[in-house]
BAKOLFI-85647 format. One record per residue (C-alpha): residue in three letters; x negated, y, z negated. Coordinates in Angstrom, 1 decimal. Example, Ala and Ser with C-alpha at 12.3 -4.5 7.8 and 13.67 -1.06 7.14 Angstrom:
// BAKOLFI-85647
R   rest       xx       yy       zz
R    Ala    -12.3     -4.5     -7.8
R    Ser    -13.7     -1.1     -7.1
// end
This chain:
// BAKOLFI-85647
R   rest       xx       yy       zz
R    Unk      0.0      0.0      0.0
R    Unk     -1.4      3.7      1.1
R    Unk     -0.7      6.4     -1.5
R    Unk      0.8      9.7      0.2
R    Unk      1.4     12.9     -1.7
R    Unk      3.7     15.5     -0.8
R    Unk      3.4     19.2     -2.8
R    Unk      6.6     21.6     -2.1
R    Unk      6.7     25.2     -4.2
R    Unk     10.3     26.8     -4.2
R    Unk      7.9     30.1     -3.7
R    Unk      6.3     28.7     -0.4
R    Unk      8.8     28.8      2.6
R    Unk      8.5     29.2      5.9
R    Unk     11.8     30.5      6.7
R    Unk     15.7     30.6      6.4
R    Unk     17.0     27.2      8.2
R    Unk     19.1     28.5     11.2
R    Unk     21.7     25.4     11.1
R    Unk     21.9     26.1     15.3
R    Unk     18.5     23.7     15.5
R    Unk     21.3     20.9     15.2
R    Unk     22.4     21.4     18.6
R    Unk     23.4     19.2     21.3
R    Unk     23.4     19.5     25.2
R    Unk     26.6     18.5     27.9
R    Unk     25.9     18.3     31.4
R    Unk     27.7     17.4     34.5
R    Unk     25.4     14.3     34.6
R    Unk     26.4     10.3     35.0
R    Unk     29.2      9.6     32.5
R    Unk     28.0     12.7     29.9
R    Unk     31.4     14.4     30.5
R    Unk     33.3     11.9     32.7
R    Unk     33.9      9.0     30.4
R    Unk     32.0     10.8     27.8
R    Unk     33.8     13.6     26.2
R    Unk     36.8     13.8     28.6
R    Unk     38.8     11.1     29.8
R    Unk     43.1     11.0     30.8
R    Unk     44.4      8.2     30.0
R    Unk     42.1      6.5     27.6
R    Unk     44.1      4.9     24.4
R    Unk     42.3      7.7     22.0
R    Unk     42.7     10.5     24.2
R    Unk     44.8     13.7     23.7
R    Unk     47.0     15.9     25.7
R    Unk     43.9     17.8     26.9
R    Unk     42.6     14.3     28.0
R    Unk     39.4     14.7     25.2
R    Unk     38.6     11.3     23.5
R    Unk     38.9     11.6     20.2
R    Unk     36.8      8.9     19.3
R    Unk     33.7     10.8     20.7
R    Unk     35.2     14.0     19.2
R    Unk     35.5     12.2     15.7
R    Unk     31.4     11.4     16.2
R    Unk     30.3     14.3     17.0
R    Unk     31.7     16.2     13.6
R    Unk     29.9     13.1     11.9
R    Unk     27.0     14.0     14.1
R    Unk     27.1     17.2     12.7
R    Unk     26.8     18.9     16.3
R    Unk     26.7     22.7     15.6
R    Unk     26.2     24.5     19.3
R    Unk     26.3     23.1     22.5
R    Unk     24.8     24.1     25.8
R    Unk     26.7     23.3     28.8
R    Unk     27.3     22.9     31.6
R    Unk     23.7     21.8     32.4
R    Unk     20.5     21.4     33.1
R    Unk     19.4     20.5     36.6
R    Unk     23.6     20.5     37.8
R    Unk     23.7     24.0     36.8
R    Unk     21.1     25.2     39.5
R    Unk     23.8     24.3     42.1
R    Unk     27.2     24.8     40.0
R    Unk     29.6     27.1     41.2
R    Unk     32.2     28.2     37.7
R    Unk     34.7     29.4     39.9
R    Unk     35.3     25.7     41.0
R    Unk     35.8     24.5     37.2
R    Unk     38.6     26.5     35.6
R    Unk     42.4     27.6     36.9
R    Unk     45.1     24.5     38.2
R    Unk     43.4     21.2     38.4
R    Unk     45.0     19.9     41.6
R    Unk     43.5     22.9     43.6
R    Unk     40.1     22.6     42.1
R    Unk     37.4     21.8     44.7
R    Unk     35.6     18.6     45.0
R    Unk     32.1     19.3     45.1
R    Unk     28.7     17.7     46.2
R    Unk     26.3     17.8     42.9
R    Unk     23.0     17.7     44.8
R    Unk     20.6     17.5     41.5
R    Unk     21.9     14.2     40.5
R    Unk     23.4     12.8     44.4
R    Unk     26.7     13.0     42.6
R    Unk     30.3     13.6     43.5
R    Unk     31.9     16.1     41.4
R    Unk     35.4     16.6     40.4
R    Unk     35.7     20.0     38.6
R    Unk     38.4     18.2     36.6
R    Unk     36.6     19.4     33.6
R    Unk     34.7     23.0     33.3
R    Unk     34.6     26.2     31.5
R    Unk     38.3     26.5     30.1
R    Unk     38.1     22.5     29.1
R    Unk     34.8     22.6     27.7
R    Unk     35.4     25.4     25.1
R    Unk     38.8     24.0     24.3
R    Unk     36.6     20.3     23.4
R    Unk     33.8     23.1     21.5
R    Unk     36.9     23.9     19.6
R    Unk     38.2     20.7     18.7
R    Unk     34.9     19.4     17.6
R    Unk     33.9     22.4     15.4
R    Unk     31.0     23.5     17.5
R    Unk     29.5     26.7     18.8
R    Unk     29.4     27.1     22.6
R    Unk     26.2     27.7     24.0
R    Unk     26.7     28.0     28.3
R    Unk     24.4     28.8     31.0
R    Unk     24.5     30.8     34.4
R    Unk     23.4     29.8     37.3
R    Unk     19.8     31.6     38.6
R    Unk     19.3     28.7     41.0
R    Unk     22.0     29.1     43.9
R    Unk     23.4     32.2     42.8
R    Unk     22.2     35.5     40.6
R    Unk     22.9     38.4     38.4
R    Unk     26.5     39.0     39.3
R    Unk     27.7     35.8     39.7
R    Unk     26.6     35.8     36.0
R    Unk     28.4     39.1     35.3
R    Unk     31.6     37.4     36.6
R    Unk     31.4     34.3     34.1
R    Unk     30.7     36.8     31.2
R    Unk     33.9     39.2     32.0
R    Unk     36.1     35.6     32.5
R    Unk     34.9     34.7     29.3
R    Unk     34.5     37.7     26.9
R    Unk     36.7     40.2     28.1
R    Unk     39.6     40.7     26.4
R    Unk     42.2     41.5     29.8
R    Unk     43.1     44.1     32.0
R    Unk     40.6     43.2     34.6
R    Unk     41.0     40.3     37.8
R    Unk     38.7     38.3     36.4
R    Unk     39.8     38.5     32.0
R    Unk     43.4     38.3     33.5
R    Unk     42.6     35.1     35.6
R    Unk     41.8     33.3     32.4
R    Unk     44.9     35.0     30.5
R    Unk     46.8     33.3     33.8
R    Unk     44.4     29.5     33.2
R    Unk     45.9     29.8     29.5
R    Unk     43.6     31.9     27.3
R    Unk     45.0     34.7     26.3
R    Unk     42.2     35.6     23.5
R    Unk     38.9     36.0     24.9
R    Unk     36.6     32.8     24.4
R    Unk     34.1     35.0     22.9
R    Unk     30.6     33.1     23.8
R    Unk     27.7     34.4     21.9
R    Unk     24.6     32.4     23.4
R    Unk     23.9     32.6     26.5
R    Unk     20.9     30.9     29.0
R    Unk     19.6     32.3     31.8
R    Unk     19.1     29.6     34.5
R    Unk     17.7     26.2     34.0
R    Unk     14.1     25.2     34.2
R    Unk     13.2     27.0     37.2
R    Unk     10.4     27.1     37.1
R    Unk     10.5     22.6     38.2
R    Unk      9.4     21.5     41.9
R    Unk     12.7     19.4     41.3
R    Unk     14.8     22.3     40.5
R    Unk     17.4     23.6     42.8
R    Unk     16.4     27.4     43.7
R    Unk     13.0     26.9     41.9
R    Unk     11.5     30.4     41.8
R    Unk      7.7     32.0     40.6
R    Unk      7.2     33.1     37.2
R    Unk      7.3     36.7     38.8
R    Unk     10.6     35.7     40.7
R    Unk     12.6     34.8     38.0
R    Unk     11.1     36.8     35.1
R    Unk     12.7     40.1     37.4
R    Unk     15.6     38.2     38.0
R    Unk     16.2     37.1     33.8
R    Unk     15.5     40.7     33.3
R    Unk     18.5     42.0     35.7
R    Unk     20.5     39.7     34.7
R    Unk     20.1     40.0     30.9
R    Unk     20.8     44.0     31.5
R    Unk     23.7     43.4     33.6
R    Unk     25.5     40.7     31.5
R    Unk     24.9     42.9     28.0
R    Unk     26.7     45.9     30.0
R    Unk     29.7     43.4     29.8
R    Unk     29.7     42.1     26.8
R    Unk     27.0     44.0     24.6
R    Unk     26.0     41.1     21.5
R    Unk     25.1     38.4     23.3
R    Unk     22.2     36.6     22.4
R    Unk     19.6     35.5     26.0
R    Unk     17.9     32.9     26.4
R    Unk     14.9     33.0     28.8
R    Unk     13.6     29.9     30.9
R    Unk     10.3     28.3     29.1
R    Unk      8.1     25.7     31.5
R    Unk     10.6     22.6     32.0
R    Unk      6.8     20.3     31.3
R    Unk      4.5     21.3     29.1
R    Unk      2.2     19.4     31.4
R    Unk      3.3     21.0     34.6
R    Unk      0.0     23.0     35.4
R    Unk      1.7     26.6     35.3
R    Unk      2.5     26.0     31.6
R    Unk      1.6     28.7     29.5
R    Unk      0.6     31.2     32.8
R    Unk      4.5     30.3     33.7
R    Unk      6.0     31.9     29.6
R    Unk      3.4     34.7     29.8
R    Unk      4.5     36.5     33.4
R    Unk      8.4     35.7     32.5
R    Unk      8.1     37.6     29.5
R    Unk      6.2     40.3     30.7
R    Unk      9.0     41.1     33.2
R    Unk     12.0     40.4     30.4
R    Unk     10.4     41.0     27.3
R    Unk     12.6     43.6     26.4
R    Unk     15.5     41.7     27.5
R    Unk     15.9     38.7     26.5
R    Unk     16.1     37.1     22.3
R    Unk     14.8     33.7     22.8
R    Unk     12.5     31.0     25.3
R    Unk     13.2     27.9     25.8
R    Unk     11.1     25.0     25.1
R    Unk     12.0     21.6     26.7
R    Unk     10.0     18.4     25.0
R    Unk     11.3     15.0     26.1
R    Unk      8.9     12.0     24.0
R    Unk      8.1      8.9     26.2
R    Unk      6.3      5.5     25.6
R    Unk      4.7      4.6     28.8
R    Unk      2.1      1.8     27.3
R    Unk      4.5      0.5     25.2
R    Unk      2.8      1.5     21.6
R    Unk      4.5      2.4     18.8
R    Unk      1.2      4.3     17.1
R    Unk      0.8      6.4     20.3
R    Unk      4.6      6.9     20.8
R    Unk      4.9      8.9     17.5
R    Unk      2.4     10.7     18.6
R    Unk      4.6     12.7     20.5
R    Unk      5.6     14.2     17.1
R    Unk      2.5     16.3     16.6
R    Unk      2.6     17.1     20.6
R    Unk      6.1     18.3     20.0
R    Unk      4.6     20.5     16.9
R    Unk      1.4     21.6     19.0
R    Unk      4.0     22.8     22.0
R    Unk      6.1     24.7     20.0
R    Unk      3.2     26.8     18.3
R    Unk      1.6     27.4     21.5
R    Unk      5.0     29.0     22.8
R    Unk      5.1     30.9     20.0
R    Unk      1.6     31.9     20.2
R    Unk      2.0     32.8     23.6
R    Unk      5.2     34.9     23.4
R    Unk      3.5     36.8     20.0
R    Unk      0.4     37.4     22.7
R    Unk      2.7     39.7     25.2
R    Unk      3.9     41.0     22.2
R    Unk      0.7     42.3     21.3
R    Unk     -0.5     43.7     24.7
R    Unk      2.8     45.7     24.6
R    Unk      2.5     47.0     20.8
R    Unk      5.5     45.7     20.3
R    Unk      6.8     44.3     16.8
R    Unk      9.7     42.5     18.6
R    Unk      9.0     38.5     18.2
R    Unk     10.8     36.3     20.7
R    Unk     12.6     33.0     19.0
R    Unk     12.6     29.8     20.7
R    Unk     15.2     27.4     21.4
R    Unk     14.5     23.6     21.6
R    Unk     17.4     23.1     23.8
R    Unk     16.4     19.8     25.3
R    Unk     14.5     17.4     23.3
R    Unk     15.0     14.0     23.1
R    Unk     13.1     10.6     24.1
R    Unk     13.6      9.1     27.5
R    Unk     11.3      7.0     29.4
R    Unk     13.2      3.6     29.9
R    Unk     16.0      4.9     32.1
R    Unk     14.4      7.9     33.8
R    Unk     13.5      6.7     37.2
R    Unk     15.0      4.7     40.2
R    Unk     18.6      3.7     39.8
R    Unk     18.7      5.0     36.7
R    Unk     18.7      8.9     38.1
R    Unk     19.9      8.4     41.8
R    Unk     22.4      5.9     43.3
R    Unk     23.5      5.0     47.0
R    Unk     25.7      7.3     48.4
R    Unk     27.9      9.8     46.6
R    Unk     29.5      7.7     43.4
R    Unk     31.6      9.9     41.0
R    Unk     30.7      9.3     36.9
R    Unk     27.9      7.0     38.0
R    Unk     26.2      5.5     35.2
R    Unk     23.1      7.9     34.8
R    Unk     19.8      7.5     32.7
R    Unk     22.1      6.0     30.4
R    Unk     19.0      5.2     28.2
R    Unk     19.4      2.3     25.4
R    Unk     17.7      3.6     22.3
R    Unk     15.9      1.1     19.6
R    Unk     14.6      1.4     16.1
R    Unk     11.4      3.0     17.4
R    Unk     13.0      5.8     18.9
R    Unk     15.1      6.5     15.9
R    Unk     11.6      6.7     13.8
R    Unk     10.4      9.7     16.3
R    Unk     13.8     11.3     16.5
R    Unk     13.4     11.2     12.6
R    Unk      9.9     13.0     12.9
R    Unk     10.8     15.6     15.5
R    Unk     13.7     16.8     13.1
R    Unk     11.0     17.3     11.2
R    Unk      8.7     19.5     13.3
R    Unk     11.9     21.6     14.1
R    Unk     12.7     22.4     10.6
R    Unk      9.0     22.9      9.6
R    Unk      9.2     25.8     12.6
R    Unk     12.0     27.7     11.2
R    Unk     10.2     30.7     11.4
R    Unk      9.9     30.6     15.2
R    Unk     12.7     27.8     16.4
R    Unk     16.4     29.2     16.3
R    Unk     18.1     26.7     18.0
R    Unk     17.6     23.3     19.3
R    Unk     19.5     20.9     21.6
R    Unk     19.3     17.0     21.5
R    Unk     19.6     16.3     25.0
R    Unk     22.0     14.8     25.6
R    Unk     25.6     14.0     23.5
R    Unk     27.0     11.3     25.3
R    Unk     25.6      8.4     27.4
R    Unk     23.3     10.1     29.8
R    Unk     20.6      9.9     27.0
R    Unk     23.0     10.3     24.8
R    Unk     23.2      9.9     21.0
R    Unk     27.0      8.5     21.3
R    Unk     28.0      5.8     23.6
R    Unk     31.3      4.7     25.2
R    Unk     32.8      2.4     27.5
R    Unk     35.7      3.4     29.7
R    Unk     39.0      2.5     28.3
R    Unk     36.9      1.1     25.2
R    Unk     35.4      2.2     22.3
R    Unk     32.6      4.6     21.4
R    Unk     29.1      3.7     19.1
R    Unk     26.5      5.7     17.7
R    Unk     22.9      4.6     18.9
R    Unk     19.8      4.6     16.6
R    Unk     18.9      7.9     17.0
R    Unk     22.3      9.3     15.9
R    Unk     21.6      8.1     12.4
R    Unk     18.5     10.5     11.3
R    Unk     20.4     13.6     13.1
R    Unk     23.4     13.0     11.2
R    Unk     21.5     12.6      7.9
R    Unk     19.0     15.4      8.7
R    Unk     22.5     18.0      9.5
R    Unk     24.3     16.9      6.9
R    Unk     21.4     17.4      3.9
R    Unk     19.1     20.5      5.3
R    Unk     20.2     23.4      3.6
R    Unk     19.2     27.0      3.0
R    Unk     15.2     27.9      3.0
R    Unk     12.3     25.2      4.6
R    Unk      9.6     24.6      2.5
R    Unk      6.5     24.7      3.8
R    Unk      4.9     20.8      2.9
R    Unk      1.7     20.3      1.6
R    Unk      0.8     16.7      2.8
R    Unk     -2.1     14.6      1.1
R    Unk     -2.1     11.7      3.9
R    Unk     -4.6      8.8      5.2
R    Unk     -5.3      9.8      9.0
R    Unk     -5.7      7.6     12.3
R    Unk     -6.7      8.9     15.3
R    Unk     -4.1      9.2     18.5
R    Unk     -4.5     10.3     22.0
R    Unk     -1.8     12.3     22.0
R    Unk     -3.3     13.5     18.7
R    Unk     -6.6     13.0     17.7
R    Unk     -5.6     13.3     13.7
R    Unk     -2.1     11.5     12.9
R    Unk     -1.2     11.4      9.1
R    Unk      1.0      8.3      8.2
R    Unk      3.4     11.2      6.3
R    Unk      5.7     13.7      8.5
R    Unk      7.3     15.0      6.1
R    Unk      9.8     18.6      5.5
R    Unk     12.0     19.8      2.8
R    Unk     14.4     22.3      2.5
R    Unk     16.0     23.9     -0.7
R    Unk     19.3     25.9     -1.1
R    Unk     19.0     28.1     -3.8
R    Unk     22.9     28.7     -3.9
R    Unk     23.2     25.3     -4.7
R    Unk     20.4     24.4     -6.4
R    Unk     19.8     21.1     -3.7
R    Unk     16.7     20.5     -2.4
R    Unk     16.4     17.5      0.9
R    Unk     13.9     15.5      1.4
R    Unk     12.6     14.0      4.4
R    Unk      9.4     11.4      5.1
R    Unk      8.5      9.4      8.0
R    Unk      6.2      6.5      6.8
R    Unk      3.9      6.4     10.3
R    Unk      2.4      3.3      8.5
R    Unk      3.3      0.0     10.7
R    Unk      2.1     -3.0      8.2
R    Unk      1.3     -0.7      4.9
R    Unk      4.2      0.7      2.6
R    Unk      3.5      4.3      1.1
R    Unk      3.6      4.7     -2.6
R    Unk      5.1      8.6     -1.9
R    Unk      4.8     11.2     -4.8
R    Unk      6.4     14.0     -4.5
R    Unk      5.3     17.0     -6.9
R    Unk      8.3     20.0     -7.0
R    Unk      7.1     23.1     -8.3
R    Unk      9.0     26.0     -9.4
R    Unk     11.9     24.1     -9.7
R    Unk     13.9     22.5    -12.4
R    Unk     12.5     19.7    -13.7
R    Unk     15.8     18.3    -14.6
R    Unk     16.6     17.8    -11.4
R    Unk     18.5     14.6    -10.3
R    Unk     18.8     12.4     -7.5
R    Unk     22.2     12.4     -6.1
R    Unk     21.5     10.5     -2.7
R    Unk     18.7      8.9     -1.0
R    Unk     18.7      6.3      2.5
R    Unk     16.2      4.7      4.5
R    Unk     16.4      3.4      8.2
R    Unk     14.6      1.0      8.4
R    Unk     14.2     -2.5     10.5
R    Unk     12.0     -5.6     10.7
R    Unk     12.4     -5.2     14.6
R    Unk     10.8     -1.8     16.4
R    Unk     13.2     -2.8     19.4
R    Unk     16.2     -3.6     17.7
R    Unk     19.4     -1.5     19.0
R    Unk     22.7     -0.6     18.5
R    Unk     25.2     -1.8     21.1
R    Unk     29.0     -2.3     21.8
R    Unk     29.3     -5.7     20.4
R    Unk     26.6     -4.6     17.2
R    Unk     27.1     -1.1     16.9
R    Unk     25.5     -1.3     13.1
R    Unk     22.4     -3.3     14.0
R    Unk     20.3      0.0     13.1
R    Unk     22.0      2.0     10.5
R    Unk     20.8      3.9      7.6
R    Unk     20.9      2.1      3.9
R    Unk     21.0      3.1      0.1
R    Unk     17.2      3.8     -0.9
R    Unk     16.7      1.6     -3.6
R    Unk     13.2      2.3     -4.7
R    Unk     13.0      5.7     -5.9
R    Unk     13.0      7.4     -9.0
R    Unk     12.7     11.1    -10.0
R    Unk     12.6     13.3    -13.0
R    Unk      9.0     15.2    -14.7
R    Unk      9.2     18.0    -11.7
R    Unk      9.2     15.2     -9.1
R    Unk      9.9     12.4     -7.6
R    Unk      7.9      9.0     -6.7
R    Unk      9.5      7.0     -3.5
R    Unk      8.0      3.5     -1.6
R    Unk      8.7      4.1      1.6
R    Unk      8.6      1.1      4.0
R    Unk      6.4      0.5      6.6
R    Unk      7.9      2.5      9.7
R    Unk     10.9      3.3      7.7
R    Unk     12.4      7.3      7.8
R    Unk     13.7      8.7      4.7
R    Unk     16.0     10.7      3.0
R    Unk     16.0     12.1     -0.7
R    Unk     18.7     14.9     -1.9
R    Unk     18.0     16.0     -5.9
R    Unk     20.6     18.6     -7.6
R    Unk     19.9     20.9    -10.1
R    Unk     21.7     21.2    -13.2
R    Unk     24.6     23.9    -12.9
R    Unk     22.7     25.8    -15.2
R    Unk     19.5     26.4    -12.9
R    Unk     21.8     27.3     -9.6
R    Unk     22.0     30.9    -11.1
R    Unk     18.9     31.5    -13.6
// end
């Protein structure tokens, strides 16, 4: 058994948790909405033709923004197609993913489902195909309150208020050779900027979020975020980051590797964004969204992204995801929370079936798959202020990383509440950790009022529609806490969750 050590000071925080880093991502892509989150005629579906089974999942999920409607489909996506009387909608060819499209579901449909499920809508405009006021004309159908073709023209579709969308996205990753309308960093940082002005003239609080590189290993990387914000510095509130972990040789040590990679690419946007900053004397400091992250590697290529012909709802990099991936999902809600002070929002990409955290069959039920389990438990505990972790940890080398401790861990405490949460990633394969946790500035009557492991004897195990509980988190039984801390085994590969509550009498000293 190693022996880890984990030092958190209530004093010591790196900054106020923005709960939006427990977003999620729809596209128009395989059976993500198709299938996914809206389907007439299934057994569990309402009026609107939602599934409430996937609806029901994704408050357990604890979803709380969602970008839509894509994502490669967006660079070619038309909104004027997706909203008034279904029967006159046009059918469409989706040429990212050699798709045929309905329109059956779209703007009007998809923040009626944001509703229903509790979550914050976070959409995108199209700087692919189209530009700066084809952008204005999505905001004023949206936000405006009526009185004008386009604000009427939804009063007429059957929204009378306004659906008042906050975040917004300027294009998709266009900065890909795959990208429909891809553009130079020049090109589209003049294009964000017009945009950005032009959309804030119709609805004046929205919050912008500027296209990061789609691949961190594309070689434009870094050159790519330093020209876009030098045109739309002034612009735009946030660039994206996009980090998708694979597992090309098949090595569990090296695939959790991508957890420090994640952690290395989001302080190196930061860095580079805080750089233009600096040339410009400016104290502004751009935020980053996440908003795709996620693993995917078995079902990326082939069949899996393109099929014969034009199929409608074909079934998509529907990626099958085992214990191992649920170990790294667990460690890169880690390295989002220990990045509060830079990382306002993040999207697991994506919600439903296209690598999707829920599964469903059509006409059948839905499942959660492995990596479900430490989102859920990591939105349901993290609360209030991040502290910043002080790890004591054996190292092993990686290539992805040349120093890899066997502990990822991050905390976070509420000091409304008086909970602090827990969470450690034993990188360990064959060794359990004898974990000691030392809380200072805190209570030291505090309790433990929850803890769970995932954990499985099989890295490939998964969860599927006839075992959709093969992989699921358990009551941690070998814990203990009190004496200003708390001493945990943590299995080998396992991911871990403690909550400990302070008395009522330390939640207002």
């Amino acid at each position: 058994m190693i022996r880890t050590r984990l030092t958190l000071d209530r004093d010591f925080v790196i900054g106020e948790l923005d709960r939006r880093i427990f977003g999620a991502f729809v596209e128009h892509l395989g059976r993500c909405v198709y299938t996914g989150l809206y389907e007439p005629g299934h057994p569990d579906a309402d009026a609107q033709g939602l599934r409430r089974d996937v609806l029901a999942l994704t408050r357990e999920l604890g979803a709380t923004i969602v970008r839509y409607p894509g994502g490669n489909f967006l660079s070619g996506y038309r909104w004027e197609d997706g909203v008034g009387p279904r029967a006159q909608r046009p059918v469409r060819l989706d040429l990212a993913w050699h798709s045929t499209e309905s329109n059956q579901f779209g703007t009007d449909e998809f923040i009626a489902w944001c509703r229903a499920a509790s979550v914050e809508p976070m959409m995108a405009v199209n700087l692919g195909t189209r530009g700066a006021d084809d952008a204005r004309g999505l905001i004023e159908y949206c936000n405006h309150p009526g009185g004008t073709a386009l604000s009427d023209q939804r009063r007429r579709h059957g929204s009378e208020a306004p659906h008042g969308v906050r975040s917004w996205c300027l294009g998709n990753e266009m900065d890909a050779p795959w990208q429909i309308g891809q553009k130079t960093a020049a090109e589209y940082g003049r294009l964000a900027r017009d945009t950005a002005q032009l959309l804030r003239r119709v609805s004046p609080h929205l919050q912008l979020t500027a296209c990061g590189s789609s691949n961190r290993d594309l070689p434009t990387f870094g050159a790519w975020e330093y020209e876009v914000l030098e045109q739309c510095f002034d612009d735009v509130d946030l660039l994206s980051v996009h980090a998708y972990f694979e597992n090309p040789h098949a090595d569990t040590w090296e695939f959790l590797g991508n957890i420090d990679r994640m952690d290395m690419h989001i302080r190196e946007v930061a860095a580079i964004a805080d750089a233009v900053a600096a040339r410009r004397h400016s104290r502004k400091r751009i935020m980053l969204a996440v908003d795709e992250w996620n693993i995917w590697y078995k079902a990326r290529h082939g069949a899996h992204a393109h099929q014969p012909g034009w199929p409608r709802t074909p079934r998509l990099i529907e990626e099958v995801y085992n214990f191992e991936d649920a170990l790294a999902a667990g460690g890169a809600l880690s390295v989002l929370m220990n990045n509060a002070d830079r990382v306002r929002v993040a999207c697991l990409a994506q919600l439903v079936n296209a690598i999707g955290a829920i599964r469903t069959e059509p006409g059948g039920p839905a499942w959660r798959q492995t990596i479900f389990h430490p989102f859920a438990l990591a939105a349901r505990h993290a609360r209030g202020q991040v502290l910043r972790p002080v790890i004591d940890s054996p190292t092993r080398y990686g290539v992805l990383h040349p120093e890899m401790a066997y502990l990822v861990a991050s905390a976070t405490h509420d000091p409304a509440s008086g909970r602090t949460a827990i969470f450690a990633l034993n990188r360990h394969l064959s060794e359990a950790q004898e974990l000691q946790v030392e809380l200072r500035g805190m209570d030291p009557r505090q309790q433990l009022i929850d803890a769970h492991e995932l954990f499985h004897l099989d890295m490939n195990a998964a969860n599927t529609v006839h075992a959709p509980d093969t992989v699921a988190p358990r009551p941690h039984r070998e814990v203990r806490a009190g004496d200003g801390g708390l001493r945990a085994r943590l299995k080998p590969g396992s991911w871990n969750v403690f909550v400990l509550q302070a008395p009522s009498s330390a939640m207002n000293p």
